[in-house]
C-alpha positions in Angstrom: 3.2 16.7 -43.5 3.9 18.9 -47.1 7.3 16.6 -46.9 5.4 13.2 -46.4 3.5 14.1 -49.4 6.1 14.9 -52.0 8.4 12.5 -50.7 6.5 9.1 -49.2 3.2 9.5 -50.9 1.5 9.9 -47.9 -2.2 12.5 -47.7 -2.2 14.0 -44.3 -4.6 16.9 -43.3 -4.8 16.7 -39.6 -2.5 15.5 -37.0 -4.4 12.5 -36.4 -3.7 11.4 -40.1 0.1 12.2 -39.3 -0.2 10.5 -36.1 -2.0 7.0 -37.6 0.5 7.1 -40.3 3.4 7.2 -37.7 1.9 4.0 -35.8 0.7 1.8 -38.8 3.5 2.0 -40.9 6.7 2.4 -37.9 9.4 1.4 -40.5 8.3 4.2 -42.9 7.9 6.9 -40.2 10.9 6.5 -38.7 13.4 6.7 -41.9 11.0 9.3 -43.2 12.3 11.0 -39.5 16.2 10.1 -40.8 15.4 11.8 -43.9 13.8 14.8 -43.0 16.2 15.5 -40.4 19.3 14.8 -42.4 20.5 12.7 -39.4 24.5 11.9 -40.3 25.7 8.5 -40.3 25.7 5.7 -42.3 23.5 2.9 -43.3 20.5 4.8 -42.7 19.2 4.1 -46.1 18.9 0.6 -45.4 16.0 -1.6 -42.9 14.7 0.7 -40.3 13.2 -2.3 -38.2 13.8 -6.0 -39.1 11.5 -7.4 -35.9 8.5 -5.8 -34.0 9.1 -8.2 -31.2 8.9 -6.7 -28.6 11.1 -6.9 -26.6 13.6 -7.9 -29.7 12.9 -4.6 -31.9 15.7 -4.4 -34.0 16.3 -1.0 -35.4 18.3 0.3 -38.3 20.8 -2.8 -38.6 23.0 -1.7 -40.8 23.5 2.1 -39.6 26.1 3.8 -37.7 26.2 7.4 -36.5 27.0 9.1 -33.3 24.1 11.1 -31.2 27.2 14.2 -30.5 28.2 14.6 -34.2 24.6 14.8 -35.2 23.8 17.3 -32.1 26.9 20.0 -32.8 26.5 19.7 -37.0 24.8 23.4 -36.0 28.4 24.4 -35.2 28.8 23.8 -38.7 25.8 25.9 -40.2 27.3 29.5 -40.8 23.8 31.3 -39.5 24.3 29.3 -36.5 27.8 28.8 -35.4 27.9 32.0 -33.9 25.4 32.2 -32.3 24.5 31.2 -28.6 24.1 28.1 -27.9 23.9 27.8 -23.9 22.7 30.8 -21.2 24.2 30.0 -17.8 22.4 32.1 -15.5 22.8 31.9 -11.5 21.3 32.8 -8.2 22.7 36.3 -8.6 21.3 36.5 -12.1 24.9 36.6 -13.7 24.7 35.0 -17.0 27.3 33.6 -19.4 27.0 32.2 -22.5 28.3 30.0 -24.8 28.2 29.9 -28.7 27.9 27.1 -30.8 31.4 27.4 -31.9 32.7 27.6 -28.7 30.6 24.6 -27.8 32.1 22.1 -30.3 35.2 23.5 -29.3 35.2 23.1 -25.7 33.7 19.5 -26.5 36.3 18.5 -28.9 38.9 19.4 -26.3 37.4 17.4 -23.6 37.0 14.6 -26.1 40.6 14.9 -27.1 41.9 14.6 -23.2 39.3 11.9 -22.4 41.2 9.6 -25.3 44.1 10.0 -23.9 43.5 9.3 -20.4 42.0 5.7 -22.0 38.1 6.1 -22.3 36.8 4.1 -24.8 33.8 3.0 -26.5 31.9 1.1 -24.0 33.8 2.6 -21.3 31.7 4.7 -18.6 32.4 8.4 -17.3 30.2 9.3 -14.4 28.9 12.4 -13.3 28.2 14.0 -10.3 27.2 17.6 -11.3 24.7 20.1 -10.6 22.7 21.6 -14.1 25.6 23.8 -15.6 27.3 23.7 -18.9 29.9 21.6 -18.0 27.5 18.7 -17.5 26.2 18.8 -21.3 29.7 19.5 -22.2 31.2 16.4 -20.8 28.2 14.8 -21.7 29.1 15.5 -25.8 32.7 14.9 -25.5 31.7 11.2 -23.9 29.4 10.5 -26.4 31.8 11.3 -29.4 34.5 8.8 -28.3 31.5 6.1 -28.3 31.8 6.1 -24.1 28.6 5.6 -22.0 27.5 8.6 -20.1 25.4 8.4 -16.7 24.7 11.4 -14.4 23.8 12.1 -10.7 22.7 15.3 -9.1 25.2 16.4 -6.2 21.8 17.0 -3.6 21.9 13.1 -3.6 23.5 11.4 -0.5 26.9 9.8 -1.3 25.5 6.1 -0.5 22.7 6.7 -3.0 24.9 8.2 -5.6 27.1 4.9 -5.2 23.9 2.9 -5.4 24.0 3.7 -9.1 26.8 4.4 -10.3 28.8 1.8 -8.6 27.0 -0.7 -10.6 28.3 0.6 -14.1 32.2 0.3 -12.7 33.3 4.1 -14.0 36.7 4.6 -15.5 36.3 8.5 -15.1 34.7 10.5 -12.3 33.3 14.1 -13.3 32.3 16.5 -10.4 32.5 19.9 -8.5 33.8 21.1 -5.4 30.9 23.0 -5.1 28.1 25.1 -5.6 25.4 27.2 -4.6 21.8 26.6 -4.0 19.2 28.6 -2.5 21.6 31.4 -1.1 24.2 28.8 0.8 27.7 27.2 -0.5 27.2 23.2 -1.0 30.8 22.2 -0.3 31.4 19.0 -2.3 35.2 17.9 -1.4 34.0 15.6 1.4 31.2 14.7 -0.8 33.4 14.1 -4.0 36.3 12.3 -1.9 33.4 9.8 -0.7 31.8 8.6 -4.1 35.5 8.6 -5.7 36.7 6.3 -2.5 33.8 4.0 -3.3 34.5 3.0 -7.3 37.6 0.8 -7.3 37.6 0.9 -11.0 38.2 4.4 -11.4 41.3 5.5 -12.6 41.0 9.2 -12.7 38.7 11.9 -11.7 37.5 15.2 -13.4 36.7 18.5 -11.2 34.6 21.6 -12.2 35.9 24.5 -9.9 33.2 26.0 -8.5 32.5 29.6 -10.2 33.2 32.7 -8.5 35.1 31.0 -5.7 38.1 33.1 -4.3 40.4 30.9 -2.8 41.8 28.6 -6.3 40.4 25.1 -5.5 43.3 23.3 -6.1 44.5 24.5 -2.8 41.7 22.7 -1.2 42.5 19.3 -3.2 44.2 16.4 -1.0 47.5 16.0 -2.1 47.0 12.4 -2.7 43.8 12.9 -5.2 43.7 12.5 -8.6 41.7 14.7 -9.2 42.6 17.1 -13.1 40.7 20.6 -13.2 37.9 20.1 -16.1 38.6 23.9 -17.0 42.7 22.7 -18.5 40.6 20.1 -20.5 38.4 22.1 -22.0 40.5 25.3 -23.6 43.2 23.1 -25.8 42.8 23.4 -29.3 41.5 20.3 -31.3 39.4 18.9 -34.3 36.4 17.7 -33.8 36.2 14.4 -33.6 33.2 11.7 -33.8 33.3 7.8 -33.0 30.4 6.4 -35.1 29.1 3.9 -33.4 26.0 1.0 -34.3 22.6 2.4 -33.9 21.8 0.2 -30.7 25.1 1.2 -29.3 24.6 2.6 -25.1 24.8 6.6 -25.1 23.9 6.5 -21.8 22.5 5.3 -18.4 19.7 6.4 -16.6 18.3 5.1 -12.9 15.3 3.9 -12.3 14.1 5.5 -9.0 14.8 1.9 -7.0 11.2 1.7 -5.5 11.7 -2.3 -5.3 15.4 -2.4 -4.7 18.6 -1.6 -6.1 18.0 1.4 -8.9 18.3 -0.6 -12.4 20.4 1.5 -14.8 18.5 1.8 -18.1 20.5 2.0 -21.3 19.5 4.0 -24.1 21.1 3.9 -27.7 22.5 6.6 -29.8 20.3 5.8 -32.8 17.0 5.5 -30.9 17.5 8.8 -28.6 18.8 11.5 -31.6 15.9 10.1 -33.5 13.8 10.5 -30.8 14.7 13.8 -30.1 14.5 15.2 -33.5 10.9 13.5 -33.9 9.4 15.0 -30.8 11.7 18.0 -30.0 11.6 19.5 -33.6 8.0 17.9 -34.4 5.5 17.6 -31.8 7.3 20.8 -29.5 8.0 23.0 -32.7 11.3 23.8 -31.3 14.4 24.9 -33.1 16.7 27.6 -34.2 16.0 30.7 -32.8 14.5 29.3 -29.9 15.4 28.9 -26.1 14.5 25.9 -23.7 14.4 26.5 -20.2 14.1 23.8 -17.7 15.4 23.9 -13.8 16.1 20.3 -13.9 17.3 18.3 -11.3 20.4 16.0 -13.3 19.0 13.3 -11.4 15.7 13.3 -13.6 15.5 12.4 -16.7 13.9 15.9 -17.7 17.4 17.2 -17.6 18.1 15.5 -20.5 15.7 17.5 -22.7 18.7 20.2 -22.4 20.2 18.3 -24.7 17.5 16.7 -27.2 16.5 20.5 -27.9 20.4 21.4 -28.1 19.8 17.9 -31.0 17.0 20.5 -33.2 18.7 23.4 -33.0 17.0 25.1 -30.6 19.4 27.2 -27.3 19.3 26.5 -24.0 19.1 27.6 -20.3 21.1 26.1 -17.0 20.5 26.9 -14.0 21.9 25.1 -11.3 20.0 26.9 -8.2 16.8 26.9 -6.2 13.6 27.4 -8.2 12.2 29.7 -5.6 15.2 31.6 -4.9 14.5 34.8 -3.1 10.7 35.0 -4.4 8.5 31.7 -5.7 7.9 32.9 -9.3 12.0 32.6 -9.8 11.6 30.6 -12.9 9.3 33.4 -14.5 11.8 36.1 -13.3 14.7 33.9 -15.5 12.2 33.2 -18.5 12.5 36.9 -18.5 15.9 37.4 -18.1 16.8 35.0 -20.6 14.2 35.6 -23.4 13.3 31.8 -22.9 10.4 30.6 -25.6 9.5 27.4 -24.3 9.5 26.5 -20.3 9.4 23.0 -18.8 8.2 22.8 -15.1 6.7 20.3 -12.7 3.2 20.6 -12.4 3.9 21.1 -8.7 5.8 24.5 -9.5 2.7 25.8 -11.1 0.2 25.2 -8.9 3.0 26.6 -6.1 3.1 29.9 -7.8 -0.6 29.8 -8.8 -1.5 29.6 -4.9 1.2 33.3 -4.0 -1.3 34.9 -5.7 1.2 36.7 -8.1 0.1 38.3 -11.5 3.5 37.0 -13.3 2.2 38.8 -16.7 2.4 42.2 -14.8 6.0 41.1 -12.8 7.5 40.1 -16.0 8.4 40.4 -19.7 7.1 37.3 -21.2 6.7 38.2 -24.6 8.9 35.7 -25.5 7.3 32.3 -24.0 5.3 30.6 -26.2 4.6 27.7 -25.2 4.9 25.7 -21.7 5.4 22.0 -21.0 4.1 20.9 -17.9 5.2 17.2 -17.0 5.9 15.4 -13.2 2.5 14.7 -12.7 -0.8 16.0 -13.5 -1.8 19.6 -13.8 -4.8 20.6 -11.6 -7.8 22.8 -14.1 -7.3 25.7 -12.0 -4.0 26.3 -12.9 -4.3 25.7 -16.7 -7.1 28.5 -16.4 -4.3 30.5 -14.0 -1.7 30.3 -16.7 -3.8 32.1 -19.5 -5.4 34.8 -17.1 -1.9 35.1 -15.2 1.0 34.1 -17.5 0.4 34.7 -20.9 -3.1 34.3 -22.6 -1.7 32.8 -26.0 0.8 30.4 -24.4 0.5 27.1 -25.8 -0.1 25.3 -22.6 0.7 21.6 -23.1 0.8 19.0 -20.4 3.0 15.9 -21.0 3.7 12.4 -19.6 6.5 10.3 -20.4 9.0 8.6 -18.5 13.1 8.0 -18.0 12.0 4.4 -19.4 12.2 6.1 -22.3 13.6 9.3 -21.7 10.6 11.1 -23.8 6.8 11.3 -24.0 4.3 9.0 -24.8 1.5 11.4 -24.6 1.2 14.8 -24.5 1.7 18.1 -27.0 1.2 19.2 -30.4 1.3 22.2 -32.6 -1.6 21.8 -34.7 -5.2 20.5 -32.1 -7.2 22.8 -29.6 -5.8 22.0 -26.1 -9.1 21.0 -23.7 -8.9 22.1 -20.0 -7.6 19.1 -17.8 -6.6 17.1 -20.5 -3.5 16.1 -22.4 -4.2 16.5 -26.6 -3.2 13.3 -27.3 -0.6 10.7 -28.6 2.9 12.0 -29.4 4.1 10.5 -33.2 5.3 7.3 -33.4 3.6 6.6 -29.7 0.8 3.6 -30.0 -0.8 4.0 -26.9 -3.8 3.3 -25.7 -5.6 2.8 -22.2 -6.2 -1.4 -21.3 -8.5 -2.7 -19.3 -6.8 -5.5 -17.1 -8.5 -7.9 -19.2 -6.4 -6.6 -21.7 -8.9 -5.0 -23.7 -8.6 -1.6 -25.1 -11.2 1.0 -22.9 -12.4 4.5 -24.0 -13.8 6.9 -21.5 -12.8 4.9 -18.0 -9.4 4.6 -15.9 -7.0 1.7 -17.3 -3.9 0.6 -17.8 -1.4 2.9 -20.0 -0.1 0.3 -22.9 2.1 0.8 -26.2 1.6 -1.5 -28.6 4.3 -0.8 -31.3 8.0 -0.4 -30.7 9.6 2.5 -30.6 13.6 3.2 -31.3 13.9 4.9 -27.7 12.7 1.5 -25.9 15.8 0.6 -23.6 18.5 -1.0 -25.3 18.7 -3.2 -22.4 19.0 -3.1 -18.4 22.5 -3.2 -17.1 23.7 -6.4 -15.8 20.2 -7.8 -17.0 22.3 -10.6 -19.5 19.3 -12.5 -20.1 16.5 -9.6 -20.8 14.6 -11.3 -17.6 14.6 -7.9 -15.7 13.3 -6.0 -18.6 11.1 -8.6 -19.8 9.6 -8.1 -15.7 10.2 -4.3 -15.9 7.3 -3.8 -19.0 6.4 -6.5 -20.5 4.9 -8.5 -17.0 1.6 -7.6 -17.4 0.4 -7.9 -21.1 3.0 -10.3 -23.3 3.9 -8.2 -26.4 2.5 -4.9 -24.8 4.6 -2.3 -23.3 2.8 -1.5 -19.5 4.2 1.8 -18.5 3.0 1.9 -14.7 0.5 4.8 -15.3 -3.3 5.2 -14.9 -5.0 6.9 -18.0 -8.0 7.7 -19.4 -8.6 7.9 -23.3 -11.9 10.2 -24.3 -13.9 9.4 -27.3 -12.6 12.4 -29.2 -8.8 11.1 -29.0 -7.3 13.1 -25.6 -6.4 11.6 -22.8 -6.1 12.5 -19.0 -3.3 11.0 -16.4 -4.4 9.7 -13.3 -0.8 9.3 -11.9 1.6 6.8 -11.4 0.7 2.9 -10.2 4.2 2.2 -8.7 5.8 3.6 -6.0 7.7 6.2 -7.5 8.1 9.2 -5.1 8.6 12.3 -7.3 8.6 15.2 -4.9 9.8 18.9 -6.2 10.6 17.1 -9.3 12.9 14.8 -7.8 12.5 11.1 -8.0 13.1 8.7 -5.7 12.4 5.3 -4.8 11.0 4.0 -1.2 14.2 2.0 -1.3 16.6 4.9 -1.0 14.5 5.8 2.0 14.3 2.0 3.7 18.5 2.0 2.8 18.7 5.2 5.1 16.3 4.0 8.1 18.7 1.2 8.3 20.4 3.2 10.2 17.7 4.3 12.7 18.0 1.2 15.3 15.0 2.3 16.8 12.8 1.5 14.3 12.0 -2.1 13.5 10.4 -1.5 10.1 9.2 1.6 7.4 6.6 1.9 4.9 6.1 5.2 2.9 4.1 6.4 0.1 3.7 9.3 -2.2 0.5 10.6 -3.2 -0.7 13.2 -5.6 -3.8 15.2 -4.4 -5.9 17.2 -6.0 -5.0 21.1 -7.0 -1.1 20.2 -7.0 -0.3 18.9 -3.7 1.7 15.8 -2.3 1.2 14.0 0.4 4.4 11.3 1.7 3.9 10.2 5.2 6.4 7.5 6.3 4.6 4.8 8.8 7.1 3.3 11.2 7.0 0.0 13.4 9.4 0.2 16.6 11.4 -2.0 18.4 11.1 -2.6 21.9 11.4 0.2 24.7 11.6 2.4 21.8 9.4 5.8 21.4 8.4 8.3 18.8 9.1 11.2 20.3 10.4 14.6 19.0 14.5 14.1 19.4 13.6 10.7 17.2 11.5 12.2 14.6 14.4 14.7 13.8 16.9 11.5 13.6 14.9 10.1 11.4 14.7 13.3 9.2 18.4 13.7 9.8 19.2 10.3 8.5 16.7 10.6 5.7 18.2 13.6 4.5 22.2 12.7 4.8 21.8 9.2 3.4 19.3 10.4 0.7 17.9 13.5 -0.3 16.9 16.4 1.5 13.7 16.9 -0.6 12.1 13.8 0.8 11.7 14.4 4.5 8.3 13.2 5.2 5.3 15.0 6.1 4.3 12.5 9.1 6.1 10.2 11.0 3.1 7.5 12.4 3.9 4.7 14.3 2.0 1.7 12.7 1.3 -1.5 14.5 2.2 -3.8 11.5 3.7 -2.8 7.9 1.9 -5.2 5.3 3.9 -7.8 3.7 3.9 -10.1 1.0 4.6 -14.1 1.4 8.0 -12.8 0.1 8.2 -10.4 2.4 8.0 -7.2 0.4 6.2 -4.2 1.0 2.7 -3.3 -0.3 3.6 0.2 -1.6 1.2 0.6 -4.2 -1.6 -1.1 -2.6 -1.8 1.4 0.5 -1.4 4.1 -1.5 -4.6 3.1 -3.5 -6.3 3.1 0.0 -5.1 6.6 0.6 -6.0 7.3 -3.1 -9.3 6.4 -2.4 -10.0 3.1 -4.0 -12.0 0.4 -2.9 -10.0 -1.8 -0.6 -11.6 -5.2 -1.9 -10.0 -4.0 -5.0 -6.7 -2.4 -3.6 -5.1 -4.8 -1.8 -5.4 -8.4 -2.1 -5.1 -10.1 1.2 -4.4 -13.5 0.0 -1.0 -12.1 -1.2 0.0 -11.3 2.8 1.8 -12.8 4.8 -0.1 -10.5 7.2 -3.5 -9.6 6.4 -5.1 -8.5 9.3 -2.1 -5.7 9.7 -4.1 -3.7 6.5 -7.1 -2.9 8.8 -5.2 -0.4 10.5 -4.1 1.1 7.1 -7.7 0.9 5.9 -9.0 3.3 8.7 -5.9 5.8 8.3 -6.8 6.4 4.7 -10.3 6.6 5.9 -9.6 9.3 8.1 -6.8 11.1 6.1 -9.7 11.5 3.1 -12.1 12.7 5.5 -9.5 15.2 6.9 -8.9 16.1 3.0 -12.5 16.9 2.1 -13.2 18.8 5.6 -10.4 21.3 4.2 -11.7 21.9 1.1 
């Protein structure tokens, strides 16, 4: 704000004078972000936006840069460099660590290798890695050469995996032969032969060797595979090298979660994403050097990515690649402690799970380093907001955020300089014009509505992949309000500028933190001959808990019983992933369709949810209508059952 002042001419005194300054003049904001940064590249000095169209936002025109070289210039500060960069830190609480020297090093090395085994801008290495160093490492050393990065955790199912990544035609594969999670070895050859069988376009593939393994891994390794040990590519000595690119140029892709089909890989720019990071990593968190971000993200979700936005302002980070409840429920505090971590990001969920053990973590643990706490997933029941202060730490700055892959950031959530008010979020992140629609398209304080943007921002999806014509995108957030970005969450906005989350309209199921779509899951019960067709739901209930029951339709002669209900599981968790087993199984006597014979996801879940089913579903859009009356009485009965047990 003292910057803005001396520099831009701009009289700020609170954060909402920052914030409306940020959102009415977008052009100015966003070099003044350049600026104050010191992003490196060129043609940053000239337009910062030559359109608000949106979709059509053109930013920085003339500029070039490249997200890596901007992200390890710390290498390069001498009070930095050798210093750490990246804790490692496993189930067995070993930890390793890696400076910022060595960083840039190891990345330059991999970048070096990558050139000559022919990636090049525009090219695509996929991952299939677990959250360890090598996953931001390959991540840097693909983004220097100008290639396009996309990433997949190994707890998904093979088909799934190739689901997405199949789509973007990889030239090179990275993954592991395994790993460990929650006490037991995840072998991955089977796994990695699989996904590497199913991209024809792949011309060589990159494996992690599992740490600590005794028997050398390359005695495991078919013959016939091509697969290089990451480890040789990493430890050869070479300059640093950077590929600048155009601002809009793709960094990398991330999946949707597929609720209404196929995943759609969202493409994000280099320009657009290191501004975004510095804006609300270094701004609206406060983080930088001398701090230390720890999130146990799943590489699946786009939360993982934060690793590296905070690497972007300096800050250190935290893998961990194992269960969040290993050996006791409040593991994550136990490594906060171990690693001296200042800022934690967690699921809502995780809270509220270690809330409910009844465990003091204040008196378990030295947190004198957390300061501040970003909850995000979904929303963060009052109880544990007021748990956190009595039971964590009294003075954390407890911020809950919302956001989304779409944009892999916030739109609402935390900043360093309001009062935090129990239940809700503080308010609109900088350079974020949101605001809660009615679905009139009117602008509603103080009641449930529709969660629009109505600027551009430079983190907007360059485009969706094999979308040529912008029609998919166009449909993905701009179906609802022309001009308005509709982000697919419920939200209110209070008179005095906060907001609360009401959780996700779509589909979405995001279950321990992992997303999925209700696709994955109908892919999988394909192969369950017994059932004629699926519907499930996920729902978030009050005080942290989820609800995903699966309704089923059977063929003929066929019957529920117990040795089918663990086929089902089975299947669900082999061809998918085994965090989204369902908590029912309920044979339905119809599944609601449209007159295009798609499923009514969202609308049941409203019933379920509560709302009023003249307003949740509407029957003229069914091709069945009578088969919601059934629906109708199981949410009935599921909320009775609910307020029974409170």
């Amino acid at each position: 704000m003292q910057w803005a002042a001396a520099n831009h001419g701009v009289q700020t005194s609170t954060y909402r004078d920052i914030w409306r300054w940020s959102v009415e003049e977008v052009p100015t904001f966003w070099t003044a972000v350049s600026e104050y940064f010191g992003v490196i590249g060129e043609g940053l000095g000239g337009p910062a936006l030559l359109s608000e169209d949106m979709p059509g936002a053109s930013w920085f025109p003339e500029a070039r840069l490249n997200f890596a070289e901007n992200l390890l210039r710390h290498a390069q500060d001498p009070s930095l460099s050798g210093r750490v960069a990246i804790q490692n830190i496993d189930e067995e609480n070993r930890i390793t660590t890696i400076t910022w020297k060595q960083l840039e090093m190891q990345v330059a090395s991999l970048t070096a290798h990558l050139d000559e085994l022919g990636v090049a801008p525009g090219d695509v290495v996929a991952a299939v890695l677990p959250n360890i160093p090598e996953a931001i490492i390959g991540l840097l050393a693909t983004a220097s050469l100008g290639a396009i990065w996309t990433i997949n955790s190994p707890d998904l199912s093979p088909a799934a995996t190739l689901d997405r990544i199949r789509q973007l035609n990889p030239k090179v594969l990275i993954g592991t032969d395994g790993y460990i999670f929650n006490g037991k070895h995840i072998d991955q050859h089977a796994h990695l032969g699989t996904i590497e069988a199913g991209l024809p376009a792949l011309s060589h593939t990159i494996v992690v060797r599992e740490a600590h393994q005794e028997t050398p891994a390359p005695n495991l390794w078919p013959v016939e595979s091509r697969w290089i040990s990451f480890d040789e590519l990493t430890s050869a000595s070479a300059a640093p090298s950077y590929h600048r690119v155009p601002f809009a140029h793709p960094l990398w892709v991330l999946f949707s979660s597929g609720t209404t089909g196929q995943p759609k890989g969202i493409v994000h720019g280099h320009g657009g994403i290191t501004l975004e990071a510095l804006k609300g990593t270094g701004l609206n968190q406060d983080m930088g050097p001398g701090d230390i971000y720890y999130v146990a993200a799943n590489t699946s979700w786009m939360v993982w990515n934060t690793l590296s936005t905070n690497l972007m302002a300096g800050a250190s980070i935290v893998t961990y690649a194992g269960s969040p409840t290993f050996g006791t429920k409040d593991r994550q505090f136990e490594i906060i402690s171990l690693t001296g971590a200042t800022m934690f990001a967690v699921g809502a969920a995780y809270l509220s799970l270690v809330e409910k053990a009844g465990q003091s973590q204040n008196r378990r643990w030295n947190l004198s380093s957390l300061r501040s706490i970003l909850s995000t997933g979904s929303p963060l029941p009052e109880s544990t907001w007021l748990w956190v202060h009595r039971e964590v730490k009294e003075d954390v700055h407890l911020g809950s955020d919302t956001g989304g892959t779409d944009i892999c950031s916030g739109f609402i959530g935390s900043n360093p300089l309001e009062p935090v008010y129990l239940g809700e979020l503080q308010g609109p992140l900088l350079g974020v014009a949101v605001q809660a629609w009615s679905d009139e398209g009117e602008r509603v304080l103080d009641q449930v509505g529709d969660m629009v943007i109505t600027r551009p921002m430079p983190s907007m999806p360059v485009f969706l992949w094999g979308d040529t014509d912008m029609t998919k995108y166009k449909e993905a957030y701009f179906w609802k309000f022309p001009g308005a970005w509709v982000q697919g969450d419920w939200i209110t906005e209070t008179a005095r500028g906060t907001f609360v989350v009401h959780g996700r309209s779509d589909a979405t199921l995001n279950r321990y933190g992992v997303r999925m779509g209700s696709a994955d899951i109908y892919a999988a019960l394909q192969h369950v001959p017994e059932i004629k067709e699926s519907l499930v739901i996920g729902l978030e209930l009050p005080g942290g808990g989820y609800y995903m029951p699966l309704f089923v339709t059977m063929e003929p002669d066929a019957e529920l019983n117990a040795e089918l209900k663990d086929k089902i599981n089975a299947t669900i968790r082999s061809r998918t992933s085994a965090r989204h087993i369902p908590d029912e199984i309920i044979v339905a006597p119809d599944i609601p369709l449209t007159h295009a014979r798609k499923k009514i996801e969202v609308p049941v879940k409203n019933l379920f949810a509560g709302k009023d089913p003249a307003k949740a579903v509407n029957l003229a859009s069914l091709a069945n209508p009578e088969s919601v009356t059934w629906f109708i009485e199981q949410a009935r009965q599921f909320r009775q059952h609910q307020k029974d047990s409170v």
